[in-house]
C-alpha positions in Angstrom: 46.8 10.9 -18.0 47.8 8.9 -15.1 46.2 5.9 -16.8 47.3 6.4 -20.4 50.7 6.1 -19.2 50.3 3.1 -17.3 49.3 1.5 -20.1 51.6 2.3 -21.9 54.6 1.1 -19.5 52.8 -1.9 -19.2 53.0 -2.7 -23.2 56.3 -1.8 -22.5 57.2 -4.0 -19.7 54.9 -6.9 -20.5 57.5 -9.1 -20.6 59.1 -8.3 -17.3 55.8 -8.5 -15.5 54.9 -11.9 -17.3 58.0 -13.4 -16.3 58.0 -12.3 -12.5 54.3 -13.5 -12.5 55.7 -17.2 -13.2 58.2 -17.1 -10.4 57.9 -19.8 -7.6 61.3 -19.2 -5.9 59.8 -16.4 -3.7 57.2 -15.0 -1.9 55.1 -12.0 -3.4 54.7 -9.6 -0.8 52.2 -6.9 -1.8 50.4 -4.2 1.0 48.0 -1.2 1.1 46.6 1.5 2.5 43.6 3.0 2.1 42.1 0.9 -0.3 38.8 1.5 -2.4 36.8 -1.9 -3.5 36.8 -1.9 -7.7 40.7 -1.3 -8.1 41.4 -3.4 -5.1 39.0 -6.5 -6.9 40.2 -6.1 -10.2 43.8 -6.9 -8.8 42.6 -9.6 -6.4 41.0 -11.2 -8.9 43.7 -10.9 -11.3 46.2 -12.9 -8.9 43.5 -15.5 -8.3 43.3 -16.3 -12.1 47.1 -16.6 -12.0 47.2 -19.0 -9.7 48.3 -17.6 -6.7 47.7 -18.9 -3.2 46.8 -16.5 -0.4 49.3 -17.1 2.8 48.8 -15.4 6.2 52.4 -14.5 7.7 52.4 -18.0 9.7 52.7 -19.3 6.5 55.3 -16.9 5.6 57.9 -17.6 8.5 57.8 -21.5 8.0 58.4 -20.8 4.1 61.1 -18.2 4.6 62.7 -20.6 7.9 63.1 -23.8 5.4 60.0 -25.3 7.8 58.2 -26.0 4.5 58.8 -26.2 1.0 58.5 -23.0 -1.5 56.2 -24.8 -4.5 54.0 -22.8 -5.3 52.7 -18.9 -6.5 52.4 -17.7 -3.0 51.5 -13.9 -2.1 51.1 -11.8 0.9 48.4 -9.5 1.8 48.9 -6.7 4.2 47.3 -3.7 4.8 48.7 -0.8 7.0 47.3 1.8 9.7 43.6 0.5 10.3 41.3 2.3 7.5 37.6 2.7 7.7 38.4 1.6 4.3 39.8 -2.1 5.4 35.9 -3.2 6.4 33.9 -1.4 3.9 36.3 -2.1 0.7 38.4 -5.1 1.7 36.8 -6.9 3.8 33.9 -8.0 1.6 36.6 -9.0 -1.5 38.1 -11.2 1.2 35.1 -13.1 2.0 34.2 -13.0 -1.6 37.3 -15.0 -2.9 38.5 -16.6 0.5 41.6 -14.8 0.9 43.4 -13.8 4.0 45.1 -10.4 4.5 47.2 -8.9 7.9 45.8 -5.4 8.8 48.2 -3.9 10.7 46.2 -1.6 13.4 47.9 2.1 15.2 45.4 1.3 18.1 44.9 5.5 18.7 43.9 5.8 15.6 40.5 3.4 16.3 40.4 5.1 19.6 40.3 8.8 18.0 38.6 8.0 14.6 41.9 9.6 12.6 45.7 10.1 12.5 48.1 12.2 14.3 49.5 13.0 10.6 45.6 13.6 9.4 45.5 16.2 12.2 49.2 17.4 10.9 48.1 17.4 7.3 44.8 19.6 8.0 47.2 22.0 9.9 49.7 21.8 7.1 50.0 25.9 7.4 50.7 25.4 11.3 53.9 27.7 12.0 54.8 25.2 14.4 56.7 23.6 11.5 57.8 24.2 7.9 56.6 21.2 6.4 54.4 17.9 7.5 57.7 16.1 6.5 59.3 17.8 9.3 57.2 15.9 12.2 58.4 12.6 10.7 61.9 12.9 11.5 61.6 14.5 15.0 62.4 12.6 18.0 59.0 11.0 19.0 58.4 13.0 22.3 58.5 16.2 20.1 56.9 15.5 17.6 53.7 14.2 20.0 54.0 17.7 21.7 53.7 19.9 18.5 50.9 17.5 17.4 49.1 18.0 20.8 49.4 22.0 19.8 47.7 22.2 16.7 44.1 22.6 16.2 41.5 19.4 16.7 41.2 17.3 14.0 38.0 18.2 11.9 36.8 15.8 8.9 35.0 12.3 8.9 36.0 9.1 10.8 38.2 7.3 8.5 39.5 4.7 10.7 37.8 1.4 11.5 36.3 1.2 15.1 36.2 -1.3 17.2 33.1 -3.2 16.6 34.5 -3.2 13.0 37.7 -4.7 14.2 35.7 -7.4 15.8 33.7 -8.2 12.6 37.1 -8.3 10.5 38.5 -10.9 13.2 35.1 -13.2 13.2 34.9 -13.5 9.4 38.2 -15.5 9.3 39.8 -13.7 6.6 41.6 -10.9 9.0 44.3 -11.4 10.6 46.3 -8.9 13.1 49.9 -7.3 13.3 51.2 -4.6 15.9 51.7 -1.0 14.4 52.5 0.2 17.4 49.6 2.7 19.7 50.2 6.2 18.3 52.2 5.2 14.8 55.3 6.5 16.1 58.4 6.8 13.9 60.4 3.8 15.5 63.9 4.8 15.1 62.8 8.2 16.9 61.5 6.9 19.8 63.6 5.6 22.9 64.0 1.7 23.5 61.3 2.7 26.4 59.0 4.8 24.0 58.9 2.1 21.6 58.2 -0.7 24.5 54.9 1.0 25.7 53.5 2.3 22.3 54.1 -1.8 21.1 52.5 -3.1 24.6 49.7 -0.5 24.8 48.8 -1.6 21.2 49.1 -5.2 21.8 46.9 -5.0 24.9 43.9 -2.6 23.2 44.1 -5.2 20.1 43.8 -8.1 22.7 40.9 -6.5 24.4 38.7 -5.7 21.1 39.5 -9.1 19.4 41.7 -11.2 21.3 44.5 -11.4 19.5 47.5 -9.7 20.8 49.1 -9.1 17.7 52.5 -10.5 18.9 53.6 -11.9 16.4 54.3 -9.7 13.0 55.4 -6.0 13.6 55.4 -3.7 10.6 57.3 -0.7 10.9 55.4 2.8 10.8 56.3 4.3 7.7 59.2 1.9 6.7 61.1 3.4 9.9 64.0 1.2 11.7 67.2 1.4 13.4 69.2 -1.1 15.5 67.8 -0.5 18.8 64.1 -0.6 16.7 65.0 -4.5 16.1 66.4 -5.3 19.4 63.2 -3.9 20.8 61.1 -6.1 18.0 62.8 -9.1 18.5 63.2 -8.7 22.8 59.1 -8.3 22.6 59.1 -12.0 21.1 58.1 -11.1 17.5 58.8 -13.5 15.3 58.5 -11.3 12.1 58.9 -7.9 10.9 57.5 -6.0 7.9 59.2 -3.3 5.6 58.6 -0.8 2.5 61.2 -1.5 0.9 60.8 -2.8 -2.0 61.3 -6.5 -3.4 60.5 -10.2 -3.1 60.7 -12.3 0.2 62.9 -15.1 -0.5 64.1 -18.2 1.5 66.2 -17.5 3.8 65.8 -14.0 4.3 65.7 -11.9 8.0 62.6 -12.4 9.0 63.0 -8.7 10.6 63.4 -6.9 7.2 60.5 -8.7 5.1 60.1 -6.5 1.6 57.1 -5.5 0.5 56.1 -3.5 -3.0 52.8 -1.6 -2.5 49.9 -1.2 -4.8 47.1 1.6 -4.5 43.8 2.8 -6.1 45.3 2.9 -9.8 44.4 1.0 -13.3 45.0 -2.8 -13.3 48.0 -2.1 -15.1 49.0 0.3 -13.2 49.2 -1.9 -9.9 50.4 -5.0 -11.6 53.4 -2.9 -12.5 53.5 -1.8 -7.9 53.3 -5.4 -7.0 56.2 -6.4 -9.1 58.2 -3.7 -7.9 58.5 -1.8 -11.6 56.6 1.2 -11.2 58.1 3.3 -8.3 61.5 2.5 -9.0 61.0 3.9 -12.6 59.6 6.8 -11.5 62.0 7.5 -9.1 64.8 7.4 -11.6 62.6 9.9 -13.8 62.4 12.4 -10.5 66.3 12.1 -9.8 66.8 13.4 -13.5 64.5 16.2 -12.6 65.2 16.7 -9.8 62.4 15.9 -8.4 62.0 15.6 -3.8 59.3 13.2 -2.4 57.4 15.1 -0.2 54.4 13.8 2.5 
C-alpha cells in the first residue's frame, strides 16, 4: 500500500520534483539511517544519472562561505548513528560509483554493539516510564540513570565495530562527523555534559581511525538549544548538521545546515524525502487527524 501511494504522489508531484531536480542555486542535503543496499542504489544511481556531484562537507563550507562558486548539481551524503548497516549496505555502493558520504558515529554505540534507545525500545513496557518518547526529553543525567535500570540489551549487533570503522576510513569514500559518545539529547545536557560526551567521541574516533571528527557535528535527534551551539562552535567546529528540513543555500549558518532524509522506501517514494515533499505532506494529513508522532 505504502508503495501504491507513493506512486501515485509522485504522478502527482512530478512536476515539483522535476523542477527542484534542475536547481543549481543550492546544495541538496540528503541523510540516513539504517540503510539497506537495493533502495539505497536505486536512489544513488538515480542522482548520478542526473548529474549530480557528490561533495564531502569541506566542500560544503567553502560553497555555503562564498569560498567557491555554487555551479553545479551538488548533493550531500550523511548518514547518522554508526549502523552495522553503513559497511555492509553503503559502503560497497560508495566504492561502486565513487561517491563520498559523512557517517556520523555515537562512539558507545561501536563500543556496546547497540543503542541506549534500542535498549529503551526492547524495554518499551519498563514502568520506569510511560512512553520511549519520555526518555528523549529528560535532562541527560536522568535519562542515563533510568537507562542504566532497565534490563540488558538482548538482540544482534547492529552497529558497526571498530575494525569496520577502520575499513570505511581506508576505502576513501567515508568520511567522519562527531555524534557525540552516548547520543545524548544536546539541549538536555549541561554545557559540561555536552563537552565530555563531544571530547570522549572525538578521542575514541581518533584512536580507531585517526580522524578526530572535529570538524562537522550533527545534532542527536535534530536536538539544539543556545548553549548547544556555544558549545559546538567553542569546540572549534566549523559546521553543524540539522533534521530539519530544506535546502542548504549560500550564505546560510553553517550551525543549522538542513537536511531532508530518505529511507528504505520505493524510488519514488524517496525521491519525494530528498526534495523535502513527502514528510511535510504527510504531516499536514496527521494534523487533520489528529494524528501525534510517536518514537
Amino acid at each position: 500500500m505504502r508503495k501504491l501511494i507513493a506512486k501515485i504522489l509522485y504522478f502527482l508531484f512530478y512536476k515539483k520534483i522535476e523542477k527542484c531536480s534542475l536547481r543549481q542555486d543550492a546544495i541538496l542535503s540528503i541523510y540516513g539511517h539504517d540503510q539497506q543496499k537495493e533502495p539505497f542504489e536505486k536512489l544513488v544511481a538515480w542522482l548520478v544519472s542526473h548529474g549530480y556531484v557528490f561533495i564531502t562537507p569541506e566542500k560544503v563550507y567553502s560553497l555555503i562561505s562564498g569560498e567557491e562558486p555554487l555551479n553545479k548539481k551538488y548533493v550531500w551524503l550523511s548518514f547518522d548513528d554508526g549502523w552495522k548497516s553503513g559497511y555492509d549496505n553503503v559502503l560497497p555502493v560508495l566504492e561502486k560509483y565513487r561517491i563520498p558520504a559523512t557517517f556520523f558515529i555515537a562512539t558507545k554505540g561501536i563500543e556496546d554493539g547497540y543503542y541506549w534507545y534500542s535498549r529503551a525500545f526492547q524495554n518499551r513496557e519498563s514502568d520506569l516510564y510511560n512512553e520511549v518518547d519520555d526518555l528523549w526529553k529528560m535532562p541527560n543525567g536522568e535519562r542515563a540513570k533510568i537507562i542504566d535500570m532497565l534490563p540488558a540489551y538482548k538482540g544482534p549487533r547492529i552497529t558497526m565495530n571498530e575494525a569496520e570503522l577502520q575499513k570505511m576510513k581506508m576505502s576513501g569514500w567515508a568520511n567522519f562527523g562527531n555524534h557525540t559518545h552516548d547520543h545524548v539529547m544536546s539541549d538536555k545536557c549541561s554545557k559540561q555534559e555536552l563537552s565530555a560526551e563531544i571530547e570522549k567521541c572525538s578521542q575514541i574516533m581518533k584512536d580507531i581511525t585517526e580522524d578526530d571528527c572535529s570538524f562537522i557535528y550533527s545534532y542527536p535527534n535534530g536536538n539544539l538549544d543556545e548553549n548547544t551551539v556555544e558549545v559546538i562552535k567553542e569546540k572549534g567546529f566549523k559546521l553543524a548538521a540539522t533534521v530539519k528540513i530544506g535546502w542548504i543555500n549560500p550564505g546560510d549558518n553553517p550551525f543549522d545546515l538542513h537536511r531532508n532524509e530518505f529511507n528504505n522506501g520505493c524510488l519514488e517514494e524517496n525521491l519525494m524525502q530528498i526534495y523535502g515533499l513527502w514528510t511535510p505532506f504527510f504531516n499536514r494529513i496527521k494534523r487533520l487527524l489528529g494524528v501525534r508522532n510517536r518514537k
